[in-house]
Backbone as a ProteinNet text record, in pm:
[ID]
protein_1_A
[PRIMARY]
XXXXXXXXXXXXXXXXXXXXXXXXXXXXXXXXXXXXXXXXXXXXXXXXXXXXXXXXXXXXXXXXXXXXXXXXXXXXXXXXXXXXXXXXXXXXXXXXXXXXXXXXXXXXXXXXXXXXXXXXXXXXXXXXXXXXXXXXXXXXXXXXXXXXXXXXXXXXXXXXXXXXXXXXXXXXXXXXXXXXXXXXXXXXXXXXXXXXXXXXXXXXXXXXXXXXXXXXXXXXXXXXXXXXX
[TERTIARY]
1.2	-8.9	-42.3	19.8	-9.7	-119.4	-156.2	-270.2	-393.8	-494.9	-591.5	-624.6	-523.1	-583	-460.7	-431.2	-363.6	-429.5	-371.5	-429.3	-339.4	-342.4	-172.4	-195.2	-111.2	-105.2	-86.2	-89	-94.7	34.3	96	186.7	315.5	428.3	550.5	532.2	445.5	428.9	410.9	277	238	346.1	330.1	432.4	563.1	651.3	764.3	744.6	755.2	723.5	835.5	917.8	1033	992.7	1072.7	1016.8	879.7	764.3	665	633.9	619.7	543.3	694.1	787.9	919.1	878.7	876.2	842	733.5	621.9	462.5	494.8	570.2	521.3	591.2	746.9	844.8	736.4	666.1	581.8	497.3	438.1	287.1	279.9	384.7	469.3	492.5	574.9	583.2	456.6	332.2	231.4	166.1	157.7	99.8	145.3	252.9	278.5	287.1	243.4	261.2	381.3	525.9	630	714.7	641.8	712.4	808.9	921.1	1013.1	977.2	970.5	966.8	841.5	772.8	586.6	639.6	696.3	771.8	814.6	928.4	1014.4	888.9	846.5	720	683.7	573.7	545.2	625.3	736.4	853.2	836	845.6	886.2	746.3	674.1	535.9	523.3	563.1	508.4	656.1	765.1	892.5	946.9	978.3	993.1	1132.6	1210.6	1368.5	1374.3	1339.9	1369.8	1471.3	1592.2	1707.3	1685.7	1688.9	1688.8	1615.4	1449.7	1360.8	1304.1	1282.3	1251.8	1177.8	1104.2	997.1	1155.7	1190.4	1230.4	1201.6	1252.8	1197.8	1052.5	1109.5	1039.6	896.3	872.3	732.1	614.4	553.5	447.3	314.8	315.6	266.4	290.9	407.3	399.4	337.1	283.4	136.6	37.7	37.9	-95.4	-233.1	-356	-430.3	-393.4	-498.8	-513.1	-514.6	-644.9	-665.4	-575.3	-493.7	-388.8	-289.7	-309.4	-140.3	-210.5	-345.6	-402.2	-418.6	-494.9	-454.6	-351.9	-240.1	-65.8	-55.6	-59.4	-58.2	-128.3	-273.4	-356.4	-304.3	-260.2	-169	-81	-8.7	57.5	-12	-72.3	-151.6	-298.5	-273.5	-410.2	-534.4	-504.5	-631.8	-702.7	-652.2	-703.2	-753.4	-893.5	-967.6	-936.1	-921.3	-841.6	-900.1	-1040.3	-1134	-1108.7	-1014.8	-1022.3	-860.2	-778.9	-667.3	-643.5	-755.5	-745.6	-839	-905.5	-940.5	-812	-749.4	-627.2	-544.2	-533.8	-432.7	-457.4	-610.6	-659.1	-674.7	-716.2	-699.5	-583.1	-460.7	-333.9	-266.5	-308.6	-253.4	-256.7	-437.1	-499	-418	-364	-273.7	-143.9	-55.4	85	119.1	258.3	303.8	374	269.3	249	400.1	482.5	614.6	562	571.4	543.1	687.4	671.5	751.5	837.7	752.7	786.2	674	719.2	577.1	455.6	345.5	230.3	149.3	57.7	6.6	20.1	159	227.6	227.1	271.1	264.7	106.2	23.7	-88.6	-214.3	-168.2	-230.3	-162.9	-63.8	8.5	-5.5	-52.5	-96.2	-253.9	-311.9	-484.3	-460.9	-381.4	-392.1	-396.4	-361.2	-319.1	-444.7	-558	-698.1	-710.4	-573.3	-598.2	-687	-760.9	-820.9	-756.8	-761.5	-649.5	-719.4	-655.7	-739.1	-621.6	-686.1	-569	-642.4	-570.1	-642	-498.1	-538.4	-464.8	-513.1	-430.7	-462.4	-501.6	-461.4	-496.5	-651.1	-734	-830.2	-831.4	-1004	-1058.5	-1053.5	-1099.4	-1071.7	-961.3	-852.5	-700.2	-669.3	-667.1	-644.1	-697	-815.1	-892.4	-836.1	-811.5	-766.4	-642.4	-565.1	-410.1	-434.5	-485.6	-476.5	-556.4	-661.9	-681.3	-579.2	-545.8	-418.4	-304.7	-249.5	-169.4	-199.9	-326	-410	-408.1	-429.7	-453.8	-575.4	-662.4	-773	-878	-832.9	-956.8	-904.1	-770.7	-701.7	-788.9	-832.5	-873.2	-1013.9	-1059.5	-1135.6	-1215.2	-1123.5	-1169.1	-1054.6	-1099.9	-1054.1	-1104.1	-1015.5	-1049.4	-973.9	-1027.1	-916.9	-924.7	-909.3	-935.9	-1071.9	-1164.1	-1271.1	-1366.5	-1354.8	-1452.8	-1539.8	-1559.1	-1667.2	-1560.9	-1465.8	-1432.4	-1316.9	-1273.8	-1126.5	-1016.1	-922.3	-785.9	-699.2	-559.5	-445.5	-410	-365.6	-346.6	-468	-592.8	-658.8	-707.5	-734.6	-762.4	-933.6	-1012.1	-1155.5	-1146.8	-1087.7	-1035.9	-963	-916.6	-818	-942.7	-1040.2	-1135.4	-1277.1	-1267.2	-1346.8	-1312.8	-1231.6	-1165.5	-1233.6	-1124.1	-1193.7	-1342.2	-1438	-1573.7	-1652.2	-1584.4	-1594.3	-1557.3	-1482.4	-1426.8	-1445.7	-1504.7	-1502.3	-1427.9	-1311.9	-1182.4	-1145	-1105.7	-1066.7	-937.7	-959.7	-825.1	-703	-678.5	-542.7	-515.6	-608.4	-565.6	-522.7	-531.9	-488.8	-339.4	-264.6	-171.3	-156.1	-125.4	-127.9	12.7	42.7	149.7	181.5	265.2	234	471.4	446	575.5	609.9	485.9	532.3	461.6	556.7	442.8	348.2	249.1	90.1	30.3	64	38.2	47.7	132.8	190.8	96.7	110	56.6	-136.3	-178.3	-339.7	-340.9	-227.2	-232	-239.4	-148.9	-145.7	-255	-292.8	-419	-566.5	-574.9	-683.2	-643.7	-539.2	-523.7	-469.1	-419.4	-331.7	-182.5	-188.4	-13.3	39.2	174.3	211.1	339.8	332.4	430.1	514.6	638.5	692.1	769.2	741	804.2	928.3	1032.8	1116.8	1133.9	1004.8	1008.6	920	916.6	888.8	993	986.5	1085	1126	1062.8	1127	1230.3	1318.3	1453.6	1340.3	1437.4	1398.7	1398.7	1472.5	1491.7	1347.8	1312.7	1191.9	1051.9	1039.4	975.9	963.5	1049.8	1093.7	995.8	1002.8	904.6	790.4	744.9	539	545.3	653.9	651.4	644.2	623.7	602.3	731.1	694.9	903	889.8	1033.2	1039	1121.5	1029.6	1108.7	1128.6	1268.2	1297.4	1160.9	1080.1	975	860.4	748.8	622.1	653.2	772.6	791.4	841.6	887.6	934.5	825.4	674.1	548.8	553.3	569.3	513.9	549.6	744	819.1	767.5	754.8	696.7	584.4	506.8	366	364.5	441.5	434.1	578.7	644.8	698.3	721.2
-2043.6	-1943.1	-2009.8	-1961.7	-2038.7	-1983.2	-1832.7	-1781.7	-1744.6	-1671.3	-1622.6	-1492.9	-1487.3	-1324.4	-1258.9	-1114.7	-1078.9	-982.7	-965.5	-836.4	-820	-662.9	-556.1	-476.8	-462.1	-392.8	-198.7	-113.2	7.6	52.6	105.1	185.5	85.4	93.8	60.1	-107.5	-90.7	-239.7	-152.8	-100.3	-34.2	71.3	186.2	238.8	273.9	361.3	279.6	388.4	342.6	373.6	482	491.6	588.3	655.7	672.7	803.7	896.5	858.4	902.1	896.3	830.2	862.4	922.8	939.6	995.8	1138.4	1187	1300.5	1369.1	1297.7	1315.2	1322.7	1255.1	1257.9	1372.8	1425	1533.4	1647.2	1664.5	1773	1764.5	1691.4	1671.6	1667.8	1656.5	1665.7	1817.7	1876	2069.9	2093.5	2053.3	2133.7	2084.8	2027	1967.9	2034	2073.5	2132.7	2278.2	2299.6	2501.2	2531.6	2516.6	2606.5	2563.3	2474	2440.6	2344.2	2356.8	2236.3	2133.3	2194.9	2084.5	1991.6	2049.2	1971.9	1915.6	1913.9	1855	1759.6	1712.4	1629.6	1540.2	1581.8	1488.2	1397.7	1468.9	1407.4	1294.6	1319.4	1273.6	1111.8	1177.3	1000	907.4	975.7	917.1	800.2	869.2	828.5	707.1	714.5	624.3	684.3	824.3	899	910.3	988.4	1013.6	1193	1311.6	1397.9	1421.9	1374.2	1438.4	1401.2	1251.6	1188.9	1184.1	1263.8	1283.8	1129	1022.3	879.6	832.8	746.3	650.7	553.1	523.1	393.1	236.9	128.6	43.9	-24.7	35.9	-34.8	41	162.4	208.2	184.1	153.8	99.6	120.8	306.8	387.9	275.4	239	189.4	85.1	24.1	-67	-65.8	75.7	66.2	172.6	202.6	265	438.1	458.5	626	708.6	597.3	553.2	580.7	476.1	490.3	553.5	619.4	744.6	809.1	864.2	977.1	961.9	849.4	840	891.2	809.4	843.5	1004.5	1078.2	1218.3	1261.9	1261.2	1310.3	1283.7	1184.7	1150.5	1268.4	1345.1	1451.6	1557.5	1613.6	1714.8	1708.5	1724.6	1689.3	1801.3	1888.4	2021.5	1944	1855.6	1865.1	1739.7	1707.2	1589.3	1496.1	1354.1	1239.5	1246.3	1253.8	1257.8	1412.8	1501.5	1606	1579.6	1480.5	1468.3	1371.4	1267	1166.1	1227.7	1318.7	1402.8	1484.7	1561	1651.1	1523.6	1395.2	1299.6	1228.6	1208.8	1141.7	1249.3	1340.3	1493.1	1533.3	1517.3	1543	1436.1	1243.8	1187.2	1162.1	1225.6	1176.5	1264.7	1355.5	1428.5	1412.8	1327.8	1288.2	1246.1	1328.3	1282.3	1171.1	1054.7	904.6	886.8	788.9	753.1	631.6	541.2	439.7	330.5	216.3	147.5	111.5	69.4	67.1	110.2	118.1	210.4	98.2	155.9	64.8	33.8	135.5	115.8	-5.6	4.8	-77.2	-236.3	-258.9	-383.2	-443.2	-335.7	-403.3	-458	-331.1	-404.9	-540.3	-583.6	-723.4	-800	-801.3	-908.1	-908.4	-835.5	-839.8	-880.1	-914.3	-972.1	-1129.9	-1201.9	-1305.8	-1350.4	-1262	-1268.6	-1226.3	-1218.5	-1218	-1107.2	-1103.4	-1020.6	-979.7	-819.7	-747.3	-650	-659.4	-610.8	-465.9	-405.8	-316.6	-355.4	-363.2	-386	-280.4	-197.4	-107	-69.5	-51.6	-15.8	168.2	209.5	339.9	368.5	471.6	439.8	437.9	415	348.4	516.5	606.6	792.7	794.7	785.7	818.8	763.6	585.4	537.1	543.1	526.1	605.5	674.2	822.8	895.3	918.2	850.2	855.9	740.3	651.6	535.1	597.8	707.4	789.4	853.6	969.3	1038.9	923.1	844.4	787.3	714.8	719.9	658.6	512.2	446.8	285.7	229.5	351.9	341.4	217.4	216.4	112.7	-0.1	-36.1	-170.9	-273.4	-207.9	-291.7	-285.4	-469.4	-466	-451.7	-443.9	-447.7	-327.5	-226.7	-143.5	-95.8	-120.2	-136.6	-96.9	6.8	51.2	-14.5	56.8	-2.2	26.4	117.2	191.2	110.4	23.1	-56.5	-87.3	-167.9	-218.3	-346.5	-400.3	-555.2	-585	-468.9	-484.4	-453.1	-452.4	-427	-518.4	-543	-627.7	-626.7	-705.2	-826.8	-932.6	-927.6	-971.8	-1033	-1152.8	-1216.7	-1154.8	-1096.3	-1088	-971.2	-832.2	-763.6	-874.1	-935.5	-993.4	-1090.8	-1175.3	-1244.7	-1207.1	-1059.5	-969	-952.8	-941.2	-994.3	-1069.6	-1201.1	-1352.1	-1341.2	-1326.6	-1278.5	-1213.4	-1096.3	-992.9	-1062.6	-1140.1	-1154.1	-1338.8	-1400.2	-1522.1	-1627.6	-1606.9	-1653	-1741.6	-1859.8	-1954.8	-1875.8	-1860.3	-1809.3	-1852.5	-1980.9	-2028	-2016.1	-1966.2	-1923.8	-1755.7	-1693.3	-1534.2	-1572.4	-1439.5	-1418.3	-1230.7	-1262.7	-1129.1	-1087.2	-958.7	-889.8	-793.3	-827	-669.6	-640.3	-545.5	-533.4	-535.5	-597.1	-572	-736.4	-757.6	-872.5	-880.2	-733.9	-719.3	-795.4	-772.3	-840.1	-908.2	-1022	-1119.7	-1243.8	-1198.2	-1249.3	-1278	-1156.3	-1164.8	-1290	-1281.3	-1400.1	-1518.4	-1514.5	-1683.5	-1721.6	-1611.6	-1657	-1665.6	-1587.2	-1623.5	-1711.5	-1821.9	-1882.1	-1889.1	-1799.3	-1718.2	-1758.8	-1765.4	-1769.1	-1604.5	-1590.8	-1471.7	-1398.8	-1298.5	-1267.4	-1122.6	-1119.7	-999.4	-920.4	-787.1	-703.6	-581.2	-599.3	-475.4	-348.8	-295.6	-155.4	-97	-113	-86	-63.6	-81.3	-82.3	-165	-331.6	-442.7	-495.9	-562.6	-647.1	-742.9	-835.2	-943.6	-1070	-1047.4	-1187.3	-1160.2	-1058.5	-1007	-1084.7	-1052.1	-1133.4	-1271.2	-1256.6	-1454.5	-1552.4	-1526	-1616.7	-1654.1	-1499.1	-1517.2	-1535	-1565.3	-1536.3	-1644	-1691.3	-1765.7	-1740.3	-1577.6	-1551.4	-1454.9	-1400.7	-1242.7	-1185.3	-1075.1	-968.3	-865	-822	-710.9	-589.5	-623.4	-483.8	-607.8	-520.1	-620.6	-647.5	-564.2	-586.8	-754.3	-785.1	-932.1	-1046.8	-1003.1	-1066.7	-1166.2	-1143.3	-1194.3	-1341.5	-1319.1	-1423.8	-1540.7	-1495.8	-1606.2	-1639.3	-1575.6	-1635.7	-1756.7	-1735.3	-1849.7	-1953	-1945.4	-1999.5	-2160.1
-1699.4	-1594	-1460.3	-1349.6	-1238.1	-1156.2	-1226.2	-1173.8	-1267.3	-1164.3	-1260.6	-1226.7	-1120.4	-1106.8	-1027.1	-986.2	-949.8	-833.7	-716.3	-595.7	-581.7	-594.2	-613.5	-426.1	-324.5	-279.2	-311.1	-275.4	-322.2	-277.5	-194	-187.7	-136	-244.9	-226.9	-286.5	-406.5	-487.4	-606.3	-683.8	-735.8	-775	-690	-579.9	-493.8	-603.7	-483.5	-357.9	-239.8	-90.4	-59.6	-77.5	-45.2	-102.6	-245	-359.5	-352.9	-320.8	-289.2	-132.5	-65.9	102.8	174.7	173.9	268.9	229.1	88.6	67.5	128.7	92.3	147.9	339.8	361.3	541.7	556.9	518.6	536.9	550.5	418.8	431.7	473.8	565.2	605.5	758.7	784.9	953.6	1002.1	842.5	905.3	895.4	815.7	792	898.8	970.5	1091.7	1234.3	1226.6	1294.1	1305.1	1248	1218.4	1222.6	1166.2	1210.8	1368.3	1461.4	1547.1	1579.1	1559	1577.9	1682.3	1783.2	1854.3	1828.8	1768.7	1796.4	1669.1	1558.4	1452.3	1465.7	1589.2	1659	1696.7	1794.3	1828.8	1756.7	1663.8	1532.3	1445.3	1453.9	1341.1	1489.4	1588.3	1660.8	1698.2	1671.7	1705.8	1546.7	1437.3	1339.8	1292	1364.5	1348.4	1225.6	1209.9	1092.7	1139	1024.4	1007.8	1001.2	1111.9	1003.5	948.7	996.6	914.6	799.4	804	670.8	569.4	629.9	553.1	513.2	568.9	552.8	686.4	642.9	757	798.2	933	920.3	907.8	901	824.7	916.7	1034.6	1169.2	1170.7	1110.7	1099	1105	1218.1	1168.3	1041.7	1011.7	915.6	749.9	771.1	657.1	592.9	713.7	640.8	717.1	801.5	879.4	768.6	812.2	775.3	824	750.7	781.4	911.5	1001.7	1131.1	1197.9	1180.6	1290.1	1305.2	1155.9	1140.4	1234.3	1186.5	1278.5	1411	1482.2	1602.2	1684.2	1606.7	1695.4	1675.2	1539	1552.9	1674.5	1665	1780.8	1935.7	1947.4	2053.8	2083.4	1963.5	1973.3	1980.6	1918.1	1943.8	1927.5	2075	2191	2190.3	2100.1	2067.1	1964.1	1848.6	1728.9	1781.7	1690	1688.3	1577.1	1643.6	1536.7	1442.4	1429.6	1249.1	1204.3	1260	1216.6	1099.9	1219.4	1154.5	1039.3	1079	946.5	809.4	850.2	647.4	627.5	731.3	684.7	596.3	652.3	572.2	468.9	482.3	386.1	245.2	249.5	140.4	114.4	179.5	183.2	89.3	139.1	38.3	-80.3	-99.6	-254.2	-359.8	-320.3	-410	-421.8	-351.4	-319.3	-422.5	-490.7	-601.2	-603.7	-653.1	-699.3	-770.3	-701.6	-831.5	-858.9	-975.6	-993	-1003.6	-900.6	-910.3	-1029.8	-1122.5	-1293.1	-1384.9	-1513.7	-1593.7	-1598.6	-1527.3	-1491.4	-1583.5	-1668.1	-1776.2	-1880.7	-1947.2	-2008.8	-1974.2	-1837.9	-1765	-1735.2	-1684.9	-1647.7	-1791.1	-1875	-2022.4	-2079.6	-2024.5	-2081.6	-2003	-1855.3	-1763.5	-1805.5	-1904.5	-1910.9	-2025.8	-2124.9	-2268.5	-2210.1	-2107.1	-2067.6	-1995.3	-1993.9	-1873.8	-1765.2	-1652.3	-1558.4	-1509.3	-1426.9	-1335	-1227	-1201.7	-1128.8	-1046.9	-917.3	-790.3	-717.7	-624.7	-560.4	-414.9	-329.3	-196.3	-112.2	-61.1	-10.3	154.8	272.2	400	394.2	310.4	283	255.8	220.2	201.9	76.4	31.5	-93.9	-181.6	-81.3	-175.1	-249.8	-119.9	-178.1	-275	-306	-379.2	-493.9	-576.9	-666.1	-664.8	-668.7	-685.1	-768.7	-647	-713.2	-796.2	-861.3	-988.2	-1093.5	-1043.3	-1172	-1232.7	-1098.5	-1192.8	-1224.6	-1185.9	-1277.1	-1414.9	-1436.2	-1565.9	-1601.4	-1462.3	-1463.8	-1387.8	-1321.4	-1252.2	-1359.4	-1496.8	-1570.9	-1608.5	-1544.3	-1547	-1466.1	-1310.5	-1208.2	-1192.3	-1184.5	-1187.8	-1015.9	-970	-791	-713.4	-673.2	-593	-431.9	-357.8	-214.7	-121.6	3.2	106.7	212.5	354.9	482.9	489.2	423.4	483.5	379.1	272.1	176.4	288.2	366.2	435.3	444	422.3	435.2	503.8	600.4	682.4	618.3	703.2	680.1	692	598.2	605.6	715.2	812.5	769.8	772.9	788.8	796.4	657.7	630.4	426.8	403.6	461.1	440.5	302.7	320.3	190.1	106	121.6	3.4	-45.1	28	15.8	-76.5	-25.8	-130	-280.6	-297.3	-427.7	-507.2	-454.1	-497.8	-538	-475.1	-481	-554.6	-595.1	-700.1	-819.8	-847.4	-989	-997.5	-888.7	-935.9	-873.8	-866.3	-890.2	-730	-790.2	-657.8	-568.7	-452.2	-381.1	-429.6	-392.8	-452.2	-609.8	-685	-830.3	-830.1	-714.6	-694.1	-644.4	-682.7	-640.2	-526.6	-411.6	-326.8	-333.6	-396.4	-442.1	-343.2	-250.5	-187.7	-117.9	-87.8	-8.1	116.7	244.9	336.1	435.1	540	572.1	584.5	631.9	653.4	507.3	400.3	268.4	221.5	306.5	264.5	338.5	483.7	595.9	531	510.7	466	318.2	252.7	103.8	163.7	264.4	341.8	431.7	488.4	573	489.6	348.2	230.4	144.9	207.5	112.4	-44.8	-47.9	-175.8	-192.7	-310.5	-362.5	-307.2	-283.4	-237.5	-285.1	-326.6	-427.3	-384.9	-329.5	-204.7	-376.7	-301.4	-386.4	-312.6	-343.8	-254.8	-266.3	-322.6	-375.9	-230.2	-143.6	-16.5	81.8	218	324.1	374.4	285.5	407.3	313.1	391.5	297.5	264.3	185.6	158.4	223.8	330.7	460.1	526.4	545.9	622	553.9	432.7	310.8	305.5	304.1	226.4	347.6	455.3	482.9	487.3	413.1	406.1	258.8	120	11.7	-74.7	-144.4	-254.7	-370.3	-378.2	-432.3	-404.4	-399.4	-352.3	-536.5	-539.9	-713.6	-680.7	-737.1	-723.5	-716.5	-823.7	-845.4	-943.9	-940.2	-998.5	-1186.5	-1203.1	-1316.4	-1392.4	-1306.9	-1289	-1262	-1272.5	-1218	-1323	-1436.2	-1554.2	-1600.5	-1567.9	-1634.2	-1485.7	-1368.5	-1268.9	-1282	-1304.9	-1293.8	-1477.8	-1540.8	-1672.3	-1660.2	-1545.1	-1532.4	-1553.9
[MASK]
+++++++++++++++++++++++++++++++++++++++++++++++++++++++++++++++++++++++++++++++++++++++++++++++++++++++++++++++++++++++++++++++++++++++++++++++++++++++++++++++++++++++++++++++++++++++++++++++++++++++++++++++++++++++++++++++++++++

């Protein structure tokens, strides 16, 4: 094994990012807006959203930013509501978002723990949401380290969350591998010193990847045969 531990990014690794958050923002954009198209429109360009298409585009920043800053840019739009008023509407809104899982998780993460490794989630979302949604998907007792933007230890791209890890479980940096789909995740493995492992079940190609990556896999299902490579 070339590692000893694994840190999973959360949405669109775990996650696939389309299937679940395009849906989640579609509806979370009308409900934000009461019924008004245009304050809809707004919304939809603030956040680099698609409505026709019902999709984030790839250029989004939402897609690997925090809660924070979705809400911010909303509030930017509507200037009555208060940003901590808008980041619990999102943060309560996502903990319930029907979760697709990249591939069947359960299954996979009990066969990367027959092998030892120790397995982390470090997510820009918060630490609520996530809990949450890894309960209901019934892998919340796979990981031994779970962490948002709001843990106390920063946000991707920054390695101090990914560093928290390491810490928690022991484990030399360069014996972790940082799994994630977007450069914010890739970028934090290389700057903690981490092997880095790109997954395309997110929004970035793989040219986008390949240069913060160690390898790029179709989906984390493919983790296994690389890491015993």
């Amino acid at each position: 094994m070339r590692a000893d531990g694994l840190l999973f990014d959360k949405d669109g690794t775990l996650f696939d990012f389309a299937a679940t958050w395009n849906v989640w923002a579609a509806n979370t954009i009308r409900s934000l807006a009461d019924g008004d198209a245009k304050v809809e429109r707004r919304i939809a360009k603030a956040l680099i959203f698609d409505l026709e298409a019902e999709s984030f585009l790839p250029e989004s920043f939402v897609i690997a930013s925090t809660n924070r800053q979705v809400a911010e840019a909303v509030a930017r739009v509507l200037v009555d509501l208060d940003v901590d008023e808008i980041e619990i509407k999102l943060t309560k809104s996502s903990a319930v978002a029907p979760m697709v899982p990249a591939v069947p998780l359960s299954p996979l993460l009990s066969t990367l723990e027959t092998f030892g490794l120790k397995l982390g989630v470090m997510t820009n979302d918060s630490e609520f949401a996530a809990r949450e949604q890894l309960k209901t998907a019934c892998i919340d007792g796979h990981f031994d380290f779970i962490a948002g933007f709001d843990s106390g230890f920063g946000a991707k791209p920054d390695p101090d969350p990914l560093l928290a890890f390491a810490q928690a479980t022991g484990l030399l940096p360069k014996r972790i591998v940082m799994v994630g789909d977007s450069t914010h995740d890739l970028i934090a493995g290389r700057r903690a010193g981490m092997q880095t492992a790109a997954v395309l079940t997110g929004m970035a190609e793989a040219e986008d990847l390949a240069p913060y990556a160690d390898v790029v896999l179709p989906n984390i299902g493919y983790l296994l045969d690389w890491l015993s490579d």
